[in-house]
N, C-alpha and C positions, 0 to 999 in steps of 0.2 A: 113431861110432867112439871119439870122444874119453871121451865118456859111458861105453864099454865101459871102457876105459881105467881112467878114475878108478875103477869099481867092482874092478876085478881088481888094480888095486894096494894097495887097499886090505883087499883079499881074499887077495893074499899076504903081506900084512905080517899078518893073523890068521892065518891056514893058521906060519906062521914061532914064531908067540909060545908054541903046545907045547910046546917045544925044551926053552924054559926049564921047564919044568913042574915037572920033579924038583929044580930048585933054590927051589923056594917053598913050601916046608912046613915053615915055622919053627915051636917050641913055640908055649903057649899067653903063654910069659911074656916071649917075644922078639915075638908078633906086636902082645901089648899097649902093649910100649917102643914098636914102630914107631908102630903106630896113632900115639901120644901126639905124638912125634918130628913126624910128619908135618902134626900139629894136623888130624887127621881133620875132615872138616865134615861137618855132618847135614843133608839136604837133606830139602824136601816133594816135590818133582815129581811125587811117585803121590799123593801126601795122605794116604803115610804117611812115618813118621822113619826114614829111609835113608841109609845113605853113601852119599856124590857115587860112589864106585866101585862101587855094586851099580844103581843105576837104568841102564835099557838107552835111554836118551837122550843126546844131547850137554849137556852143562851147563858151564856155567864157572861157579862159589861161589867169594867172596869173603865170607869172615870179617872181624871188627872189625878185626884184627892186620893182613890183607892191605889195607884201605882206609887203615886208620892210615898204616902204611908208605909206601905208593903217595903220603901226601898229599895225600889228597883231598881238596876243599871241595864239590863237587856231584857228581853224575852224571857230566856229562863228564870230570870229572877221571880215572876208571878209563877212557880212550880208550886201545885201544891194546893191556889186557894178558888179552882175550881172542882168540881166535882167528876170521876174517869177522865183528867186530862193532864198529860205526863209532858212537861216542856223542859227538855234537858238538851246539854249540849251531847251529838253525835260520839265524841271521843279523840277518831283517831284521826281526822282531821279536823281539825281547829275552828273551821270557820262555817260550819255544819252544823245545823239544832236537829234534834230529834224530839218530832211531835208527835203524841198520840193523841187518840180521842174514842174513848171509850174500845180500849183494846186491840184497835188497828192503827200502826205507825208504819213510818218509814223512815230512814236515814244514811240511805247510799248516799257518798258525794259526788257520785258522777251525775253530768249535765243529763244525761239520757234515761237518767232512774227519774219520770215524773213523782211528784209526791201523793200519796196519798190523802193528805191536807192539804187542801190549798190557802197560799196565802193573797190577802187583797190590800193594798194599800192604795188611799185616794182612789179608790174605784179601778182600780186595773191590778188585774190579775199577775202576778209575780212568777216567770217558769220557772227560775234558778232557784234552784236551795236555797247558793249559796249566798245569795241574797237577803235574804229572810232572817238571818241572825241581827236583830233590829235593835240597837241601841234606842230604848224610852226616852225620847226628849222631845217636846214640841207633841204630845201625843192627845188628841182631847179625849178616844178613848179609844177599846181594846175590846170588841164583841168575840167571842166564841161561840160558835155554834154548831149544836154537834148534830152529827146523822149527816146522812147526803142530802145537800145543798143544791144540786146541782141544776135546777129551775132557774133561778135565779143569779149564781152563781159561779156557774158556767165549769169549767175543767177542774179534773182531776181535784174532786172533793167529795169521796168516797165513805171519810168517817167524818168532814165536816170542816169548816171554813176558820181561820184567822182573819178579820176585819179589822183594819188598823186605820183611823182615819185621825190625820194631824189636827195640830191648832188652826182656826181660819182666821185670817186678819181681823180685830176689830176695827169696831165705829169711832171710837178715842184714844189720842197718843197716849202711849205708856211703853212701858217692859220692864223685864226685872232678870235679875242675873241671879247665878245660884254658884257658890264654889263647895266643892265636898274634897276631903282631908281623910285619908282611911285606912286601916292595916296593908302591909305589905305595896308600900307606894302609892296608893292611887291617889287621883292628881285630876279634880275634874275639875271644867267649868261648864257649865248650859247657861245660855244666855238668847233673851229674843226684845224684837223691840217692834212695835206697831207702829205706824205711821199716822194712824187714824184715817179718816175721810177727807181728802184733799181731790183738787178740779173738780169744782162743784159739785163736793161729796157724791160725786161718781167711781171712785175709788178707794180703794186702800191695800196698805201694802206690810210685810209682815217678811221682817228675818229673824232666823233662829240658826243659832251654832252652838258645837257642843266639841267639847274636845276632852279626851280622855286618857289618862295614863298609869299603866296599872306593870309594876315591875314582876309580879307572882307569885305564887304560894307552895312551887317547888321551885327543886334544883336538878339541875345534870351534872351528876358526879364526874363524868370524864371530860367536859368541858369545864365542867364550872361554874356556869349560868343560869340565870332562872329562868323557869319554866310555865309555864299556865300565864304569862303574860300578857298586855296588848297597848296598842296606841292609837287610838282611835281618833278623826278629824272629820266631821263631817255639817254641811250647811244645807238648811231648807229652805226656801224662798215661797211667797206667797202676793197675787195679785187678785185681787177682787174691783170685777165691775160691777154696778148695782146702783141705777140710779131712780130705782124705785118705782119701774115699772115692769112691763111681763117679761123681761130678758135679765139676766145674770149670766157672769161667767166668773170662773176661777181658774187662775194658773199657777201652779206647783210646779214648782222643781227641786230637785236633790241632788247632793251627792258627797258620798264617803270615801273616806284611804282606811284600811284600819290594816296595819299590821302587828301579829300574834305570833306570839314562841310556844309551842308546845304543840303537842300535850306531853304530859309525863307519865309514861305507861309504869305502872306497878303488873310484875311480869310472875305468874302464878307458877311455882316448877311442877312440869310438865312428864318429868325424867329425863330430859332434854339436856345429855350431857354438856352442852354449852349455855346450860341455866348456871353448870355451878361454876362457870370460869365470871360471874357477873360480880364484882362488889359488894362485899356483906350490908355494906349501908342501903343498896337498890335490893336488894333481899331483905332486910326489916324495916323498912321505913315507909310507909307509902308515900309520901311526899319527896323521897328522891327517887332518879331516874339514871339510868345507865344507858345514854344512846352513843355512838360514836362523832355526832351531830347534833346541834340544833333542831327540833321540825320546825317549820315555818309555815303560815301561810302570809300571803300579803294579797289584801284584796282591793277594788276601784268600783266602784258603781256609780254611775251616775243615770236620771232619768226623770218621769215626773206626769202629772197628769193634768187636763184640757177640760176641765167639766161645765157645760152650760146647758141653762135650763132657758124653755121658752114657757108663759102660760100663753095658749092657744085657745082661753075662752072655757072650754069643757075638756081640761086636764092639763095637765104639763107634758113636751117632749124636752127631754135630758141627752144628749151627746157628749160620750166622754172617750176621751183618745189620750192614747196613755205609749211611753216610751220608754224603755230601760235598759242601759247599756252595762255589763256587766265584764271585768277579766279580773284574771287571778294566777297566782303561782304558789302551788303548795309543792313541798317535799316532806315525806316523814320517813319513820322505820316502820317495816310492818312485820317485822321477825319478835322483836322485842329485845331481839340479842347483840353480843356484841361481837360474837366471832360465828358464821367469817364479817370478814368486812369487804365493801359492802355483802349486804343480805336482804335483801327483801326492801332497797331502799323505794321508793317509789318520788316522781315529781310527775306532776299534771300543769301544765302550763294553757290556760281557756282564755277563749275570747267572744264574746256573744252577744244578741242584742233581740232585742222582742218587741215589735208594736202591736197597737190592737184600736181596736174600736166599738165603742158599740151604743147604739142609737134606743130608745127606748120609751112609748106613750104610757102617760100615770092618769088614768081615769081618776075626776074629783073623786074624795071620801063624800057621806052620807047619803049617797044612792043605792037604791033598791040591789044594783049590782057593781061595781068597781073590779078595775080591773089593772093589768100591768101586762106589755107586749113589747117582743122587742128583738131587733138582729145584733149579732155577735162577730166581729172576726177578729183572729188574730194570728199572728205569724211570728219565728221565731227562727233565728241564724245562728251556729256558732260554729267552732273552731277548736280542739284540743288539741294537743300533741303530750302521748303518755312515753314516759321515761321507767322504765323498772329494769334497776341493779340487782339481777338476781341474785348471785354468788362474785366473785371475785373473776369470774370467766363469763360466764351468759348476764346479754344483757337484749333485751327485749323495749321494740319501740313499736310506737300505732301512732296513727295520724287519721285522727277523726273529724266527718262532719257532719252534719245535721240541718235541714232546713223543715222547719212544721209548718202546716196551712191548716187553721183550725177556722171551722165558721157554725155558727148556729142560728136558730129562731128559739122564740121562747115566749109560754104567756099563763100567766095566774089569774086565775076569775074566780072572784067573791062574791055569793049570793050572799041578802039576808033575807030571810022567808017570814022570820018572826026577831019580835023584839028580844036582842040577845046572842040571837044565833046566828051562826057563820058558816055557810057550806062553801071550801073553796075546790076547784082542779086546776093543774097546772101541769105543762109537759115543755120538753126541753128536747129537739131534736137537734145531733152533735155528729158534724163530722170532720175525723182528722184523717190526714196527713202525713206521713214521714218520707223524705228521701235520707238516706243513710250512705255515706263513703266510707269505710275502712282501708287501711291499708297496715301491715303489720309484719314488722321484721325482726330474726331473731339474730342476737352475733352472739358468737363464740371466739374468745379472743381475738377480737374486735374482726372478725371472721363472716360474712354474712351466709347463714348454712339454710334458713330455710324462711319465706314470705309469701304473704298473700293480699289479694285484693279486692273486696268487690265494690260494688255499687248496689245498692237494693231500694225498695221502693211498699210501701203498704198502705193501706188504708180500711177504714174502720168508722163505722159509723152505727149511732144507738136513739132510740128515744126513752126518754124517763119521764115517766108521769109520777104525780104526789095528788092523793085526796087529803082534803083536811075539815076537821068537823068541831067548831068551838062554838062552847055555850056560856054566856053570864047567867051565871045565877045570880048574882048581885052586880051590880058595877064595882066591887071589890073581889069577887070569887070569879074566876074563870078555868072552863075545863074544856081540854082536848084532845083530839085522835089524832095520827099521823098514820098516811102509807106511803111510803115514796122510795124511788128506785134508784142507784147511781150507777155510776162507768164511767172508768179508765181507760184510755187507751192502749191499747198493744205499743210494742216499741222493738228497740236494739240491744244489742250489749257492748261495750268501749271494753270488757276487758279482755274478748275472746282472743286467743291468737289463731286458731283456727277457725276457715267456715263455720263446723259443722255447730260452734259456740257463740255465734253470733245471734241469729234470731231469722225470722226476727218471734217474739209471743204474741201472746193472744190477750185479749181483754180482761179487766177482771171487774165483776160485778156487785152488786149487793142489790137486796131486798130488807127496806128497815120498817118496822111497826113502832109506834110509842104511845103513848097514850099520859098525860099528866095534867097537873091542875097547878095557877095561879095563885095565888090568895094574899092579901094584905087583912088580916083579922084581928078583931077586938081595936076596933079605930083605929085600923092601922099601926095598932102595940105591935103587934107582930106580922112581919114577911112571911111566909111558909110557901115553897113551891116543891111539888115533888114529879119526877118522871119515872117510868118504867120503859124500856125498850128490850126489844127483838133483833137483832142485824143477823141477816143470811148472806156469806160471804158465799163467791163460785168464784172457780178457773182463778186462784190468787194467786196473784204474779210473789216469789218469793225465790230469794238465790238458795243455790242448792251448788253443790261441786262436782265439777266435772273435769275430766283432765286434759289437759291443752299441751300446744308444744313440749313445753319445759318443766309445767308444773300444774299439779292441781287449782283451778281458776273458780271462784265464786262466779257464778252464772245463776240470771235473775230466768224464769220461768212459769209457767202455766202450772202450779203442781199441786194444791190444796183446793179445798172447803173448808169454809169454819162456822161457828155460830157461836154469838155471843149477845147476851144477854146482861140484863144486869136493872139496877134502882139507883136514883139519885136524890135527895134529897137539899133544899137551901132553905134556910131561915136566916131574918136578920130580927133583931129582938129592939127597941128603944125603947126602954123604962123613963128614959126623960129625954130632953133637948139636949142633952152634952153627952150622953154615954149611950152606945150603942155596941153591938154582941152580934159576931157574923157568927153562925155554924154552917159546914157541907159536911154530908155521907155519901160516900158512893159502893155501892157493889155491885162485882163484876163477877161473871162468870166468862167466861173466852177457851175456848177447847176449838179444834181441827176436829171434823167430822170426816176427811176423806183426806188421806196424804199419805201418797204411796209414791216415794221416792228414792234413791240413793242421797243420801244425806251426808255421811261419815267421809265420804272423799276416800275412802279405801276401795283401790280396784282390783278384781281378783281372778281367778282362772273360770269364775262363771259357778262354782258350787254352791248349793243350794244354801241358803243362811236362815239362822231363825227368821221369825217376822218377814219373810219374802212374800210379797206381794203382787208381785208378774214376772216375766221371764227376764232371765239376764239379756243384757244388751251389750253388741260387740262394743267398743271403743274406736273408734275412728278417728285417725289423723291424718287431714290432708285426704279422707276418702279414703284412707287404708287401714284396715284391720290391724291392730299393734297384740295383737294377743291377750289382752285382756276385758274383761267385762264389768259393767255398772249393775250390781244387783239390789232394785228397788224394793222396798221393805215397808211394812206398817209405821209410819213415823206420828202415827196421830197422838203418841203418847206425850210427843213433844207439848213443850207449852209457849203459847205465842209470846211477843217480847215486848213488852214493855205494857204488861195488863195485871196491877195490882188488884188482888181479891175484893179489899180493901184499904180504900185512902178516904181522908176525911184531914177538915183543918177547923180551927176556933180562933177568931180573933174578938180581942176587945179593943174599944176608943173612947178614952174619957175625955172630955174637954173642961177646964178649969176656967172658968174668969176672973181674971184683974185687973187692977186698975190700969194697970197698962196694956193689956191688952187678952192672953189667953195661955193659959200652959194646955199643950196635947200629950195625952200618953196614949201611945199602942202597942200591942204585944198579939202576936200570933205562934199557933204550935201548928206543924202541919206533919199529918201524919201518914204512911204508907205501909201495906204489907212486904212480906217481901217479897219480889220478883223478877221473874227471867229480865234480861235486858239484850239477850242475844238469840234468843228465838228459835237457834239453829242445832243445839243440844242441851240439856238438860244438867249436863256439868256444871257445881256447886260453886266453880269460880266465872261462870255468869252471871249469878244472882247477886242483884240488892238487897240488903239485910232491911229486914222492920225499923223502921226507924221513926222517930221524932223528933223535928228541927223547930226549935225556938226561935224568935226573932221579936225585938223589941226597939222602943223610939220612946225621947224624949226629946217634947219641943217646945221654947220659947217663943210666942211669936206677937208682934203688935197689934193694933188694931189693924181690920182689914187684909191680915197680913201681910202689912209693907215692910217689915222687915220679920223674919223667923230665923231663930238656930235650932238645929238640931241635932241630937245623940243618939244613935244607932248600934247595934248590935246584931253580929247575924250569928245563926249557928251557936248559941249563945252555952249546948253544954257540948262543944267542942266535937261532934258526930264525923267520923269518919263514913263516909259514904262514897261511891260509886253511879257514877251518872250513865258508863255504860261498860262495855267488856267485848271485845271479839277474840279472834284468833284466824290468822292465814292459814289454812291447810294444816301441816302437822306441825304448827309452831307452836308455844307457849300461847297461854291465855294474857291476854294482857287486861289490866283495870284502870283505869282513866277516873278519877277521884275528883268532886265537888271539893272550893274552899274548907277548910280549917274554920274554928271564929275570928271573925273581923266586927272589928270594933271603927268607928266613923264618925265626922262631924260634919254637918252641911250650914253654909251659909248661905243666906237668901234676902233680897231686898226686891221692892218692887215700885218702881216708879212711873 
C-alpha cells in the first residue's frame, strides 16, 4: 500500500506540472541567459553530452563551483547535499568511504567485499575501495546516479554509480594555485597549470598537484598523538590530441601517497569488565582515544585512463583503456580495549592492480532512432597477507589471492515515435570470473596448531535489461518511467579460517521502478525535479557471524530480502543573477522482507529461541562437529545501515559586486534523521543522532576570479556526530566521530 503510495504521489505531482506549461516558452535569448544563470552542467549518464535535465534518470552533478563552495577536501565532504545519499568515511579503517544511495551501502575494507556502488573515474571503473576515498582537486564534476546503472555502466552498481571526471587540458596557457590554512593543522596546497595548444595546436597538456596536511581532531591518550589525521601527495597529468579533425585522444594519469593516523574509536561500555580499566578521559570525551598503538593506514595508488574517440561519418566509436595500480598497509585495534594486549590487533598488507577496456559505437543524436553499443572487459590481481593478534597467545595469518575476468556486451536504443517522446530498451549481459587462494594458519605461542588451504574457482553470469519512457511536455518540463535490473556478483571471504567460512556466495540482485519529472518553471525562476522509486533487493549478500577457528568471524553471505522505497525531491530557486537557493528532501523507507539468520554470534546447544526461523545447524570446524549449533531467527526487525528516514539540505549563494571585483557568501544546513550505521543490530550505540550541520563561506574575490580569499566555517554549532560504529563479536561498541568545528582560510590566484 505504502509502495502504491509513493508511486501515485509522485505521479500527481507530474500529472500537476502541465499546468505550468504555457508559462515556459521563453525566446531563444532569454532561455540562453537562464541556461548560463543556472551554470547549466553537462552530464555523461547515456555516454552522451547531455543536460542533467534531459537524461530520464535521478542524478545529482556537482560542478567545480558547487564542490569549491561546499568546501570540500574529499568525497565525504559533499555528505549531505544530495538527496538518499550517505558519503561518510567507513570508520575503522581509515582509508575506506562508506557510500550509500538510497539505502543500500557497503563498507567492508577487504579487497574481495565488491561495492555495491560503483566508482568511475575518467571512464574506468575503480574495483578497490580503497581507492575511492578521493581527494577533490583538479575535479570538473561529480555525477551521482542512483538506481542500478548497470547498462551502461558495467559492475557491481546495484544502488547506483559515482562518476568523477577531472579537468581536461585547455586551449590557452594559464593555471592558478590555491593555498588553504585551517583548524587543527591543515596545510594545503592545489595547484594546476595548462600548457595551452602547442605543435600546431594538435596538443595540449595539463598538471595538477595537490598536497595536503592535516595533524587531527583527536588524541591517543596512551601514546600521546593525534588521531583522525593525514598527509596526502598526490599528481594528475593530462595530454590531449585534437587537431580538429575526426580523431581525438586523451591521456590521464595519476597517482597518490596519502598516509593516515587513526581512527579514534570512542568505546561505548559494553559491561566489558576491561571497559573499566580504560582512562576516564577515553570514557568522556569523544575526541580522545585509548589504543595501545597508533592505527595507521598508508596507501599508494597509481594508474589512469586512454580515451579516444573516432567520428566514422554516421556516429562516433570511443575506446577507453584504463589501469590502476593499487597497495596499502593498515593496522588497527578492533577490541577497542586496552587489556589484553595485544587484542584484536589486525594489519592487512595488499598489493593489486586492474585493467580494463572497453570499445563502444555512439549513433549521431536527431534521428528517428539513436543508439549506444558496446564490449566491456576487464580484469583484476591482487595479493594480501592478513595479520590478526588475537590475544597475547593466538595469533592468526591468511595469505590471500584473487584474480577476476569480467567481460560484457551492452546496448541502449532510443526510439522517438512522436515529437517529445523517447522510448528507450537497453540490456547488459555480464559475465565474471573469480579464482580464489586461501591459505590460513593459526599459532598458539608462536606454536602452529591448526591450517588450511584451498584453491577455488566460480563463476556467474546475468543479463539486465532497463525500459525507459520520457516525454516533453514543453522543452522545459520533462517526465519519466524507469524499469531496470542490476547484479553483483558472488565471491570469497579473506577472513574465514576455516573452509566451511569461506564461500564461496551467491549473487545479489535488484529489481528498481522510478518514475519522475524534470522541470525548470516560471522562466526558469525555478529548478523543481522530483522522483519516486521502488528497489527489490534478493539473495543480499550481508556478513552475519559465524564461528571460526579461534573466534567468532564476520562472514559476508546470501542471507536477506529487502524493499525499499522512498521520494526525492531537488529545487534550485534564482530571484536574480547573484542569489540563488538550492533545496533537497528525500524519504526513505528501507525494511528486510525476508532475513532469517543467526545474527548475534552466540552459539548454543541447539535449543529452540524466540524468533527461530529454521532448524538449528551443527557448527563445523575443519569438518567436525564441535558441539554446538547456529540457530537462525526472524532478523527482519533489524534496520538496514546507513538509510535515514529522512535527510534533506538548504543552501544559499549571494554574490555582491564591486568595484573591484565580487564578494560570495554561502551557507548550507544539512540535515539527517537518525540512523542505524551498522546494520547488524539495533543497539542505540549504532545509531546516528538527528542532526543539523551548518557550514558557511566568505569570499573576496577579483574580477574574473584571478585572484579570491576565502572564510570558511564547518560544523559551525559544534555537532558531535558519528560517521559510523561497529563492534567485533562480543567487544565493545565502538563510535568513530566526524570533525568538531573548523574554521579555514583559502587563498587562490589564477594566472
Amino acid at each position: 500500500m505504502r509502495t502504491r503510495l509513493i508511486l501515485l504521489s509522485t505521479a500527481a505531482a507530474l500529472i500537476a506540472l502541465p499546468a505550468h506549461a504555457q508559462t515556459q516558452t521563453p525566446s531563444s535569448d532569454q532561455a540562453s541567459e537562464a541556461t548560463s544563470t543556472f551554470g547549466e552542467i553537462v552530464v555523461t549518464a547515456q555516454r552522451r553530452s547531455e543536460s542533467v535535465q534531459d537524461v530520464p534518470i535521478a542524478i545529482s552533478a556537482f560542478n567545480s563551483e558547487i564542490i569549491e563552495a561546499s568546501g570540500s577536501t574529499d568525497i565525504t565532504s559533499l555528505n549531505g547535499l544530495a538527496p538518499n545519499v550517505v558519503l561518510q568515511t567507513e570508520g575503522l579503517v581509515a582509508n575506506v568511504p562508506m557510500i550509500s544511495i538510497r539505502g543500500m551501502s557497503t563498507s567492508d575494507p577487504d579487497p574481495n567485499a565488491d561495492p555495491k556502488v560503483s566508482t568511475i573515474i575518467d571512464g574506468v571503473y575503480i574495483p578497490f575501495v580503497s581507492s575511492t576515498m578521493l581527494d577533490l582537486f583538479d575535479v570538473e564534476r561529480i555525477e551521482v546516479l542512483k538506481g542500478p546503472q548497470g547498462v551502461l555502466f558495467g559492475k557491481n552498481n546495484l544502488a547506483g554509480t559515482i562518476n568523477v571526471i577531472s579537468a581536461r587540458p585547455t586551449d590557452n596557457f594559464g593555471g592558478e594555485a590555491r593555498v588553504s590554512l585551517g583548524s587543527f593543522g591543515l596545510k594545503q596546497f592545489r595547484g594546476k597549470v595548462n600548457s595551452g595548444r602547442f605543435a600546431d595546436d594538435s596538443l595540449a597538456a595539463k598538471v595538477a598537484v595537490n598536497f595536503r596536511d592535516y595533524n587531527g581532531y583527536s588524541r591517543n591518550v596512551i601514546t600521546g598523538n593525534r588521531l583522525n589525521g593525514a598527509n596526502v601527495k598526490s599528481v594528475r597529468g593530462a595530454l590531449n590530441f585534437d587537431q580538429g579533425g575526426a580523431f581525438d585522444s586523451t591521456v590521464i594519469v595519476d597517482w597518490l601517497k596519502q598516509k593516515t593516523v587513526g581512527p579514534a574509536p570512542f568505546v561505548v561500555d559494553n559491561g566489558d569488565p576491561n571497559w573499566d580499566l580504560l582512562p576516564d578521559a577515553a570514557k568522556n570525551d569523544v575526541r580522545k582515544a585509548a589504543i595501545p598503538f597508533d592505527p595507521f593506514a598508508n596507501t599508494e595508488s597509481y594508474g589512469g585512463s586512454w580515451t579516444s574517440n573516432l567520428d566514422v561519418g554516421y556516429g562516433t566509436v570511443t575506446a577507453v583503456l584504463g589501469y590502476r595500480h593499487l597497495s596499502y598497509l593498515t593496522r588497527g585495534d578492533f577490541d577497542g580495549l586496552i587489556n589484553p594486549v595485544p587484542g584484536l590487533d589486525v594489519a592487512r598488507d595488499f598489493s593489486g592492480e586492474s585493467k580494463s577496456g572497453e570499445l563502444r559505437y555512439v549513433s549521431p543524436d536527431g534521428e528517428p532512432v539513436d543508439f549506444v553499443i558496446g564490449l566491456y572487459y576487464q580484469t583484476d590481481k591482487w595479493h594480501q597477507d592478513n595479520t590478526v593478534f588475537a590475544n597475547p597467545a593466538v595469533t592468526t595469518l591468511a595469505q590471500l589471492d584473487q584474480d577476476t575476468e569480467s567481460y560484457a556486451v551492452f546496448a541502449l536504443v532510443n526510439a522517438h515515435p512522436a515529437d517529445g517522446l523517447t522510448l528507450s530498451i537497453g540490456g547488459r549481459y555480464s559475465h565474471d570470473h573469480k579464482k580464489y587462494d586461501i591459505a590460513s594458519q593459526v599459532l598458539v605461542n608462536s606454536n602452529q596448531t591448526s591450517s588450511f588451504q584451498s584453491s577455488l574457482e566460480a563463476s556467474w553470469a546475468e543479463f539486465t535489461p532497463r525500459l525507459t519512457a520520457n516525454y516533453k511536455v514543453t522543452p522545459d518540463i520533462m517526465v519519466y518511467a524507469n524499469y531496470s535490473q542490476g547484479y553483483k556478483a558472488g565471491g570469497y571471504n579473506s577472513r574465514g579460517t576455516i573452509p566451511e567460512n569461506v564461500g564461496p556466495y551467491d549473487p545479489e540482485r535488484v529489481t528498481a521502478y522510478e518514475i519522475g519529472a524534470k522541470t525548470d518553471l516560471f522562466d526558469r525562476l525555478l529548478r523543481f525535479n522530483v522522483a519516486g522509486f521502488v528497489n527489490n533487493y534478493r539473495d543480499l549478500q550481508s556478513s552475519v557471524t559465524k564461528m571460526g577457528v579461534v573466534r567468532p568471524e564476520n562472514i559476508t553471505t546470501n542471507v536477506a530480502a529487502a524493499k525499499i522505497y522512498g521520494l526525492e525531491f531537488e529545487t534550485m530557486l534564482r530571484p536574480t543573477s547573484n542569489f540563488t537557493v538550492n533545496a533537497n528532501l528525500a524519504y526513505l523507507h528501507a525494511r528486510y522482507n525476508d532475513f532469517c539468520a543467526d545474527t548475534d554470534g552466540i552459539f548454543t546447544d541447539g535449543s529452540p529461541e524466540a524468533r527461530q526461523c529454521g532448524p538449528a545447524v551443527p557448527i563445523l570446524i575443519n569438518g567436525v562437529p564441535n558441539g554446538t549449533f547456529s540457530v537462525p531467527t526472524d532478523s527482519t526487525n533489524l534496520e538496514l545501515a546507513n538509510a535515514p528516514k529522512w535527510s534533506g539540505s538548504l543552501s544559499a549563494d549571494y554574490v555582491i559586486p564591486t568595484s573591484f571585483g565580487q564578494v560570495k557568501l554561502h551557507s548550507d544546513a544539512r540535515y539527517s534523521a537518525r540512523f542505524n550505521t551498522w546494520g547488524r543490530s539495533n543497539d542505540p550505540g549504532y545509531y546516528r543522532d538527528e542532526v543539523v550541520l551548518v557550514n558557511a563561506s566568505i569570499g573576496v574575490a577579483g574580477h574574473d576570479d584571478k585572484w579570491k580569499v576565502t572564510v570558511y566555517g564547518l560544523n559551525l554549532t559544534d555537532q558531535d556526530v558519528i560517521s559510523g560504529a561497529i563492534s567485533a563479536g562480543a567487544t565493545p561498541i565502538q563510535q568513530f566521530y566526524q570533525p568538531p568545528r573548523e574554521f579555514g582560510v583559502d587563498f587562490a590566484f589564477k594566472f
